[in-house]
N, C-alpha and C positions, 0 to 999 in steps of 0.2 A: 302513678309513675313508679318502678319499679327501680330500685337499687342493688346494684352488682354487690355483691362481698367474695373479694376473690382470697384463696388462700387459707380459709381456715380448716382447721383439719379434724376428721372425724375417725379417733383410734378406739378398737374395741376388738376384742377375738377371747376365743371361746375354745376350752381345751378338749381334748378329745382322749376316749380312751387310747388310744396307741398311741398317742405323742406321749401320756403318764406312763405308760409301760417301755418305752424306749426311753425314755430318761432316768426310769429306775433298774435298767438293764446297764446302761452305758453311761458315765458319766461326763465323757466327751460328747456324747449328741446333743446338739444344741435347733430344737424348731425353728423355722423358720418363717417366718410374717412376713411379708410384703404389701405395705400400704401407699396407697396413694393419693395424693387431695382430693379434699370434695369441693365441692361450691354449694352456695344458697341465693337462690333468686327469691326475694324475697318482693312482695308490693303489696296495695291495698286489699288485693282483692284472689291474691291465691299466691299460696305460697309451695315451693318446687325444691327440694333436696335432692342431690346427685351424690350417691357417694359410690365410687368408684373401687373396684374389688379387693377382697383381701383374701390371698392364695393358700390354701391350706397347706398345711409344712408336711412335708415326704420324708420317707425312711431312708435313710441311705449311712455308709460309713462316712467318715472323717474327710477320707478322700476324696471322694466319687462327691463330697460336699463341696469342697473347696475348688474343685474343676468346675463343678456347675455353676459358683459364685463366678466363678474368673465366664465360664463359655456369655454367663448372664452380665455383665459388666462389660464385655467384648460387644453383645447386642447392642445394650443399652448405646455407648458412644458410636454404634453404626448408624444407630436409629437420630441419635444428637446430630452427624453429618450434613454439611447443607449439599443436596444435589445440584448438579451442572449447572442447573441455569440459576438458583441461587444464587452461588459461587461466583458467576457472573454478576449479580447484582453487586454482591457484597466485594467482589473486585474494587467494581464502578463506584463505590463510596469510598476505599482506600484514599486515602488522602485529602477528604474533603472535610474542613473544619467547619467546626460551629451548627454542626445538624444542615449546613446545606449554604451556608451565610458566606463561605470563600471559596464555593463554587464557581468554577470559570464556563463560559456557554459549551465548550467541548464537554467538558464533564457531566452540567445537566441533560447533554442530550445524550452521553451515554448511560447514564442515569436510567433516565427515561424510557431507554429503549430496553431495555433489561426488566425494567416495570411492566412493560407489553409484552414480554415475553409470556412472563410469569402466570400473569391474568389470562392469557391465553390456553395455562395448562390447564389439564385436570388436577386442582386440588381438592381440597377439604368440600365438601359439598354441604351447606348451610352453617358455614362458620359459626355464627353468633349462637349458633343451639349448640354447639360443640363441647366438649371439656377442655379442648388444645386452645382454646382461645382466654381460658384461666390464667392467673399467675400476675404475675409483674412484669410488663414491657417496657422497656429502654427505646424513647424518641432517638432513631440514628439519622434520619434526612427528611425534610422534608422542602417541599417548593416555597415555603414563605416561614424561612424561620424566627424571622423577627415577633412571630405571632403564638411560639414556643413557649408559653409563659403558663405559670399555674396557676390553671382554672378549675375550679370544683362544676362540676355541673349535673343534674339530678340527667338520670339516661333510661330508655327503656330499650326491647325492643320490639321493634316493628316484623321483622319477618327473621328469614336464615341470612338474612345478609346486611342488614340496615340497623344501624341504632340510631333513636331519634334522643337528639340531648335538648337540655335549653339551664346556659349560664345561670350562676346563680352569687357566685361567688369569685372572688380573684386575688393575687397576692404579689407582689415584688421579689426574687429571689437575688441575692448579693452574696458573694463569696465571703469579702468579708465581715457577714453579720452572721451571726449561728441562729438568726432567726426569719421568719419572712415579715415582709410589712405587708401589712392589708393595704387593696388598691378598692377606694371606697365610689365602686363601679356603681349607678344604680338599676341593676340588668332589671328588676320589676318596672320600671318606666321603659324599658327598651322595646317592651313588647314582643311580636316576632323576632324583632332584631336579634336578638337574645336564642333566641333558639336553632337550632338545625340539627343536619343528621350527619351519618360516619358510612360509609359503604366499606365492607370487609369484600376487598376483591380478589385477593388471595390472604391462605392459612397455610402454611406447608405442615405435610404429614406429620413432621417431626412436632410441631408446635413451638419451630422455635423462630419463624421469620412473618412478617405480617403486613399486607399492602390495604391498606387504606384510602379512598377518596372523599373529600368532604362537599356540603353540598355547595362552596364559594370557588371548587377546583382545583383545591387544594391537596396533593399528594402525600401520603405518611408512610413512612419505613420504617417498622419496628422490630424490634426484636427481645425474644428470653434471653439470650445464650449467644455473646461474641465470638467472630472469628480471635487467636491468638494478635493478631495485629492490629486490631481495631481493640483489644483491651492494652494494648503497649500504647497506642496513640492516645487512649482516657488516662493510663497515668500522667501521661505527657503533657496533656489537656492540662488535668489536676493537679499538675506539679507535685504529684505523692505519689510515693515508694517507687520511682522509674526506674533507680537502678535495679531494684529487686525485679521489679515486671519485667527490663531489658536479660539479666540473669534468668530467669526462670522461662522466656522466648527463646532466646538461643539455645537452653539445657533443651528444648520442645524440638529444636531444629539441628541439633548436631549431626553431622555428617563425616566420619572421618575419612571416607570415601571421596569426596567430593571436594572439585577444588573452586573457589571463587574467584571470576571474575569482574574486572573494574566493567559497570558497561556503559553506555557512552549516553551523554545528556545533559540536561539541568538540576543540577541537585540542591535545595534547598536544606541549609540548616534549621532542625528545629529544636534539638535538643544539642547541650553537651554537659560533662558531669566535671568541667572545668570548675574549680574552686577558688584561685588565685587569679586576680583581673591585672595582663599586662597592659602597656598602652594600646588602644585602639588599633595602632598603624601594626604593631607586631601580632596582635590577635587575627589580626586581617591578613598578614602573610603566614601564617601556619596554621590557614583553615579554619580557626575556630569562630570564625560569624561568616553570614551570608550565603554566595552562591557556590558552587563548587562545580565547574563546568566544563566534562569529560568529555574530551578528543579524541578522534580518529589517531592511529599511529604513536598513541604514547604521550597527546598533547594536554596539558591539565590549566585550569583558569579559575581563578580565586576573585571573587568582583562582588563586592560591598557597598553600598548606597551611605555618601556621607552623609551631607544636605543640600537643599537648595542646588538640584542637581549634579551636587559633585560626586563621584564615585573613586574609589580603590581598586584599581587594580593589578593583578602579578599573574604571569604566565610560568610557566615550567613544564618539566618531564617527569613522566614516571613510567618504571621500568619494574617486572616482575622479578623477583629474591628467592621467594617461594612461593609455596601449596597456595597461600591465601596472603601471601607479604608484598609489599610493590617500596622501593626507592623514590624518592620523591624528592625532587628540585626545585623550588620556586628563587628567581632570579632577573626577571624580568617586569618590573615595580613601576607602576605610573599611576598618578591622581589626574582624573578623566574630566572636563569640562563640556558637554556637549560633541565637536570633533576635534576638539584638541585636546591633547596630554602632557603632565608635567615629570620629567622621569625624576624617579627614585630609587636613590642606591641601596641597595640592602638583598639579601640571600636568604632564605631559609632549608634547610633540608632537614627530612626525618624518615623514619619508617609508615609506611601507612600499611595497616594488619583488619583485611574487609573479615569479619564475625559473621553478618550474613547479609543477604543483598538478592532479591528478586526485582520485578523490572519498578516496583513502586517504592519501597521501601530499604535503605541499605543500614547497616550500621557497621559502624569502622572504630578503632583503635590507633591514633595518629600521635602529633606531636604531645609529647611529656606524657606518654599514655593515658592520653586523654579519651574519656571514649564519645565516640558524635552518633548521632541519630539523624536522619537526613530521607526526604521526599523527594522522590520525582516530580518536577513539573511538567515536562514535555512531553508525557506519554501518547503517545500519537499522535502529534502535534506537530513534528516534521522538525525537531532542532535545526536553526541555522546555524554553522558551527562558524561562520564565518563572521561572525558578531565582534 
């Protein structure tokens, strides 16, 4: 049974006369190395080292150095890019939390369908022999996430496409314990139960995206290397550093060219970097929990789930100031019971300043400059605006 060791690194280079005489010429010339990981497959019965090349270092000036770091840096992030149909994948998982667990049926089928695409390309040909299939991958969706739990398990494999595993071990993870609890599975009594395989049925060239089926039908989406939005949505996830990840998304995406518009839908709150808790009912007319839900003609709807079927709701207007600024009026206030309504007096108005906003993902700057983070729910899903 053969055991992966991903990631360890194999450094070693060997000098050359002209790199010694260019450096005792020029005391700005500095060689150049370029290493990259190896792997060791190692098992009982043969063992296989890959170490992957180290470039000899070229003469050149200061300049003509520093251009070619920048042209190779330039590659490198084109070679990172996920292509088209990727891009499509990793659309289709925008906004699905928990690895695949607040997936709506529109979503896994768009999922899905982007999965077959993939698998349909030409990618990577005998994945599992590959070096792009190294490294560390991040679970981003899969069809039964409830089953997303960490399992040690001994893996071999079987050909360029299959690894066959079998359980061996298992563990609890809890955010808040900084440790895991063992889960005292007895997988040596499970017999076959315990065991199965992984089918790599796409690798993309880049080695940063990975489709998986298992052998219970099980779908897996992995990944080295997030989209910019999908690492704003893990802070979010984690409750850590979001202001900085939201700062450092928008520094990615500035446009001072471009003007934003509000675009019309369901918008869930998921974030806000509100620090002061007013009461319920006033956090509810200035936006700051719930839904947010954009009308035709400049029409805006604020709607909040109490309990026990009661909901919050307020209508208003909003009207564009500037580049990326909109006016905003909420003034129309009623506590919802099933078909009837109980009105409530009360007005809010503020500035609302959209940061950036594609058809999945918006973030806004609103009352007491507060800033919100907010999903799409409706994405092709035919808003009824007349709710």
């Amino acid at each position: 049974m053969a055991t992966i060791e991903v990631g360890r690194h194999l450094l070693g280079f060997r000098s050359t006369p002209l790199v010694t005489m260019m450096m005792m010429i020029s005391p700005l010339y500095r060689p150049r190395l370029h290493f990259r990981k190896a792997f060791v497959v190692q098992s009982r019965s043969r063992s296989r080292r890959v170490v992957l090349g180290i470039r000899a270092p070229s003469c050149s000036l200061v300049g003509e150095q520093k251009k070619e770091e920048e042209e190779e840096e330039e590659e490198e992030e084109e070679r990172a890019l996920f292509n088209e149909q990727e891009s499509s994948l990793i659309e289709a998982l925008i906004g699905i939390q928990g690895r695949g667990r607040s997936a709506s049926p529109r979503q896994l089928q768009e999922v899905e369908r982007a999965v077959k695409v993939l698998e349909g390309l030409e990618a990577v040909p005998d994945p599992t022999s590959s070096s792009l299939i190294e490294g560390c991958w991040q679970l981003t969706y899969t069809t039964r996430p409830g089953t997303a739990s960490p399992i040690q398990a001994a893996a071999s494999i079987k050909d360029g496409k299959r690894i066959l595993f079998q359980f061996d071990r298992a563990a609890f993870s809890f955010k808040f314990l900084p440790f895991k609890v063992p889960y005292p599975v007895p997988f040596k009594l499970l017999g076959d139960e315990a065991k199965g395989w992984l089918d790599t049925t796409y690798l993309s060239h880049s080695g940063n995206l990975r489709v998986s089926r298992g052998n219970k039908g099980t779908t897996f989406v992995l990944q080295k290397k997030a989209e910019p939005r999908q690492m704003l949505l893990k802070a979010i996830s984690s409750d850590k550093g979001v202001q900085e990840a939201i700062d450092e998304f928008i520094s990615l995406n500035k446009n001072s060219n471009s003007e934003l518009e509000l675009i019309e839908g369901e918008w869930q709150m998921i974030w806000s970097s509100q620090m002061e808790t007013d009461s319920w009912i006033e956090n509810a007319a200035n936006g700051l929990m719930g839904l947010q839900i954009v009308r035709p003609n400049g029409k805006l709807k604020f709607l909040v789930n109490i309990l026990l079927g009661l909901r919050f709701s307020i209508d208003g207007t909003f009207e564009k100031c500037g580049s990326n600024t909109y006016d905003v009026v909420m003034d129309d206030a009623a506590i919802l019971a099933s078909q009837f309504g109980l009105p409530v007096e009360m007005q809010s108005k503020f500035k609302l300043e959209l940061l950036y906003t594609d058809e999945k993902i918006r973030i806004t700057r609103g009352y007491n400059n507060i800033t919100f983070v907010h999903l799409r729910n409706d994405v092709g899903g035919g808003y009824n605006y007349n709710k």
